[in-house]
C-alpha positions as CSV (number, residue, x, y, z in Angstrom):
1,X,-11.8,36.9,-10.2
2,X,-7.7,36.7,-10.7
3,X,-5.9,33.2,-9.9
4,X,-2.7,33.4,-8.6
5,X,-0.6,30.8,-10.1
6,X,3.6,29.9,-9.9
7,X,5.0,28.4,-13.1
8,X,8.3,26.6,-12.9
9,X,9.2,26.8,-16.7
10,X,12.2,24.6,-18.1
11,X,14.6,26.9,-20.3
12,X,13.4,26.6,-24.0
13,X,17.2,24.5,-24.6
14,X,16.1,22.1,-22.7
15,X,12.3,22.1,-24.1
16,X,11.1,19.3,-27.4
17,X,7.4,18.9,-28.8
18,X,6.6,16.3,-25.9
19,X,7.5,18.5,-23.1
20,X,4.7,18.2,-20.5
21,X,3.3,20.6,-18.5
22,X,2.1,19.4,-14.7
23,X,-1.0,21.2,-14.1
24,X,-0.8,21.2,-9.8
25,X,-4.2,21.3,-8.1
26,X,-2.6,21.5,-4.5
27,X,-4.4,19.8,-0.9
28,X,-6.5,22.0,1.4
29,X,-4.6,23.4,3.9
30,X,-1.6,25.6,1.7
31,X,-1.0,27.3,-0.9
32,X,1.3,28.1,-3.9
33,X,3.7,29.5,-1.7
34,X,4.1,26.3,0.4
35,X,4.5,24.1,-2.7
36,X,7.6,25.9,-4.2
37,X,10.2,23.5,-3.0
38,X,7.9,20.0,-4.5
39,X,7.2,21.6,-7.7
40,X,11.2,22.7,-7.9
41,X,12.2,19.5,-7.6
42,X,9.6,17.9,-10.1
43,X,10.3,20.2,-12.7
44,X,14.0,19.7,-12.2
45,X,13.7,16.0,-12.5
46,X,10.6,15.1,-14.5
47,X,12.7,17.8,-17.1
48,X,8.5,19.6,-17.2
49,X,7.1,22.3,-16.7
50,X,5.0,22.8,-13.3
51,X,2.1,25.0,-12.6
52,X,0.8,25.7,-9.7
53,X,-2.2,27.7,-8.3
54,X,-4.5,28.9,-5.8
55,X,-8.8,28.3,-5.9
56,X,-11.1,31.2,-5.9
57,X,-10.3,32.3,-1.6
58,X,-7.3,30.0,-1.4
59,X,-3.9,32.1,-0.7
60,X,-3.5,35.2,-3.0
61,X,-6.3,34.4,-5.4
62,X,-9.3,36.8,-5.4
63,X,-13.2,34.9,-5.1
64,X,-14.9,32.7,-2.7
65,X,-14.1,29.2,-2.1
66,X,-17.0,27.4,-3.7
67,X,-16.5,24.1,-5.3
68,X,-18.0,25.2,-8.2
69,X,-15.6,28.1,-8.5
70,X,-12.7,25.5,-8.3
71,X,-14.1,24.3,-11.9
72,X,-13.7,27.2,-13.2
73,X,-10.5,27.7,-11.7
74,X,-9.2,25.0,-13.7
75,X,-10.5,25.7,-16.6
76,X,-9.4,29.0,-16.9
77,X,-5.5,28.0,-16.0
78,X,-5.8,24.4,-18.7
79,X,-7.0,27.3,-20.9
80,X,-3.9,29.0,-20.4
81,X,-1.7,26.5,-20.4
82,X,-2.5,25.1,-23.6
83,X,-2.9,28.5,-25.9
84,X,1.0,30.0,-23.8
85,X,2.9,26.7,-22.6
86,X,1.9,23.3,-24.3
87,X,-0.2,23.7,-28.0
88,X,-1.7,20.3,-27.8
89,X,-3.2,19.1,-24.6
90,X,-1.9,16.2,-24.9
91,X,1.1,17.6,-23.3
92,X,-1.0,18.6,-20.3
93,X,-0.7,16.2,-16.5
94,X,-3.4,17.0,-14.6
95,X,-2.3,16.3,-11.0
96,X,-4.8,16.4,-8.2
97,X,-4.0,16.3,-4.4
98,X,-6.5,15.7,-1.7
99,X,-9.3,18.3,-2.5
100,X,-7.5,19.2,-5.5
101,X,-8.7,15.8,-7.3
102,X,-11.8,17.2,-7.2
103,X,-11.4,19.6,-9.8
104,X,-8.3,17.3,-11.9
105,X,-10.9,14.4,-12.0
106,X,-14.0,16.9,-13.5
107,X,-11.8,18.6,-16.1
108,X,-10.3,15.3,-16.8
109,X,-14.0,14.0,-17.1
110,X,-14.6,16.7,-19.7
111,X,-11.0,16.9,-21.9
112,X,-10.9,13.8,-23.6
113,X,-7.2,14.8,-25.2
114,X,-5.6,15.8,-21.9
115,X,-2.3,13.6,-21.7
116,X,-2.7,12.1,-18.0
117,X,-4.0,12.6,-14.9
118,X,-2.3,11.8,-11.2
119,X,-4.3,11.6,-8.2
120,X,-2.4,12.0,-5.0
121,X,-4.5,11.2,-1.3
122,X,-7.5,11.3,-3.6
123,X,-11.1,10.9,-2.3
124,X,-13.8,9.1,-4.0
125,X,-16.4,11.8,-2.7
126,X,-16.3,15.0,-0.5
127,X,-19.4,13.3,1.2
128,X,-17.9,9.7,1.7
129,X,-15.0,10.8,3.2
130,X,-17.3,11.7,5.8
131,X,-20.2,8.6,6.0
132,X,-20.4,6.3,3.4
133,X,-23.8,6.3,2.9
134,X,-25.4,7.5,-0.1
135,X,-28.4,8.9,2.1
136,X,-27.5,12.7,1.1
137,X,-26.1,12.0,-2.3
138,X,-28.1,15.1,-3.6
139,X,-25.7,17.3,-1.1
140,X,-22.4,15.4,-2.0
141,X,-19.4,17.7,-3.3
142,X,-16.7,16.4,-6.1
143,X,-18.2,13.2,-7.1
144,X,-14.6,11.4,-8.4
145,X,-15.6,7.9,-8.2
146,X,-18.3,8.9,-11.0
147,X,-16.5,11.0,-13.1
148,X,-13.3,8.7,-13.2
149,X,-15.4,6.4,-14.9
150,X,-15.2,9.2,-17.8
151,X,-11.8,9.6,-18.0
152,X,-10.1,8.6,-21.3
153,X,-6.3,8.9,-20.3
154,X,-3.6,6.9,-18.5
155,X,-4.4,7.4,-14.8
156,X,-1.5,7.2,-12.1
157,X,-3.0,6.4,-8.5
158,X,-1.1,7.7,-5.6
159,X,-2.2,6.6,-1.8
160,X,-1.1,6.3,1.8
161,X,-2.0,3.1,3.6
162,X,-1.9,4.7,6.6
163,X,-4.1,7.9,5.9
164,X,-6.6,8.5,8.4
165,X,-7.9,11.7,6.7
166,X,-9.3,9.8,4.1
167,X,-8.7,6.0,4.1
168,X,-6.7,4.3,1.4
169,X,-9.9,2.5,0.4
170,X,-11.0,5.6,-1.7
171,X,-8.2,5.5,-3.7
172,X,-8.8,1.5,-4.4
173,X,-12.1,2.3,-5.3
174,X,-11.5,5.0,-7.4
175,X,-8.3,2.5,-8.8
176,X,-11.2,-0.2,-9.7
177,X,-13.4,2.4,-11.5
178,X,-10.8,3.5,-14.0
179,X,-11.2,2.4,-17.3
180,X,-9.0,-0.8,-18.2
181,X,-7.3,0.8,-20.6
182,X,-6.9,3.9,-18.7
183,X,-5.5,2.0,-15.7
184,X,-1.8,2.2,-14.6
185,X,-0.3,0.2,-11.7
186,X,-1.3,2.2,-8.8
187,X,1.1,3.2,-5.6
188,X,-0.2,2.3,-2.4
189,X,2.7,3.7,0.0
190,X,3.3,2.0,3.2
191,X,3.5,3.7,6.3
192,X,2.3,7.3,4.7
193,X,-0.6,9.3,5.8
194,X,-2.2,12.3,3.9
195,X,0.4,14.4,3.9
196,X,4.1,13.0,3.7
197,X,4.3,11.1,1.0
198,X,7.1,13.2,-0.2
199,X,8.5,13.9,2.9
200,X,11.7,12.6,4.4
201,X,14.0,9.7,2.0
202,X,10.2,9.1,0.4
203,X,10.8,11.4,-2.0
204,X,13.3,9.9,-4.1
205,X,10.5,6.8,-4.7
206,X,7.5,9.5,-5.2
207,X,10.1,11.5,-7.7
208,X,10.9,8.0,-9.5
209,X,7.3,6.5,-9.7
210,X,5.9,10.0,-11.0
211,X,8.7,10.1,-13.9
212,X,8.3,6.7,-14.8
213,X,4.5,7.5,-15.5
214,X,4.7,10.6,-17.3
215,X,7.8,9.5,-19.1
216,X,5.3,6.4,-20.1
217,X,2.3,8.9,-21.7
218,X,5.0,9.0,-25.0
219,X,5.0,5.3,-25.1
């Protein structure tokens, strides 16, 4: 299978041995094409690289949209990423959006030198977005609140209070499970949903908390 992908790549004068490169996992309902004008602006003022790309059946990319092909999704573009953009994975974000923390929580789970990792509307299970009874665990999809637990690098939390896709609890939970020294002061956004955080003067905040935490990983 082929993954289509959009890079936003900051011109090598303006490049240094820390540069980071913000690996996008995008939400469920677009595609790269949709994200341009967000990952513009991030690269622009975060001074990164951004890479964006579509899951196996998602936009242009070839496949079937399985969540086990959304593993290897990632791992095939963090594969490429490190050997053609960053050298040390260290210099790798992993950013995760709604579905997309799915797969930036399990290869986060699994790369213990990957720099940081940003979840954005996450959800601490596909199942318990739905019931939160653990009646038909065996079923459940993307297990974060379990893999988190894993993780071994600074974790930025990123959460509507007023989401009713998937409540604001999930990213609480998922904020209590990180490791203590993995933990980073969360942002719980007041009157935001799902889906517009960065929409409208929010931006500006979303553009200024997300810098201050990946300017923070060279600390």
């Amino acid at each position: 299978a082929y993954i289509a992908a959009l890079l936003y790549k900051l011109p090598p004068n303006e490049c240094s041995a820390t540069t980071k490169t913000i690996l996008y996992s995008h939400g469920n309902a677009t595609d790269v094409g949709a994200m341009a004008g967000l990952q513009c602006l991030i690269a622009k003022n975060l001074k990164c690289h951004v890479l964006v790309y579509d899951y196996s059946g998602y936009g242009e990319s070839g496949g079937i949209p399985m969540e086990k092909n959304t593993y290897r999704d990632i791992k095939m573009v963090y594969e490429w990423v490190v050997n053609n953009l960053t050298k040390h994975e260290s210099n790798v974000v992993l950013y995760g959006q709604s579905v997309g923390s799915g797969p930036s929580c399990y290869l986060a789970s699994r790369r213990e030198n990957v720099g940081g990792l940003v979840l954005h509307s996450p959800f601490t299970s596909g199942m318990r977005v739905l019931t939160p009874s653990r009646a038909l665990a065996c079923l459940d999809i993307f297990p974060n609140i379990d893999r988190i637990k894993k993780v071994q690098c600074p974790v930025f939390i990123i959460h509507g209070k007023q989401d009713t896709e998937v409540s604001f609890q999930h990213g609480v939970a998922l904020q209590m499970a990180v490791r203590e020294d993995c933990r980073t002061d969360p942002w719980w956004v007041p009157d935001k949903g799902h889906n517009d955080i960065v929409d409208g003067p929010g931006i500006v905040e979303y553009i200024q908390r997300l810098n201050r935490f990946v300017r923070s990983l060279d600390d």
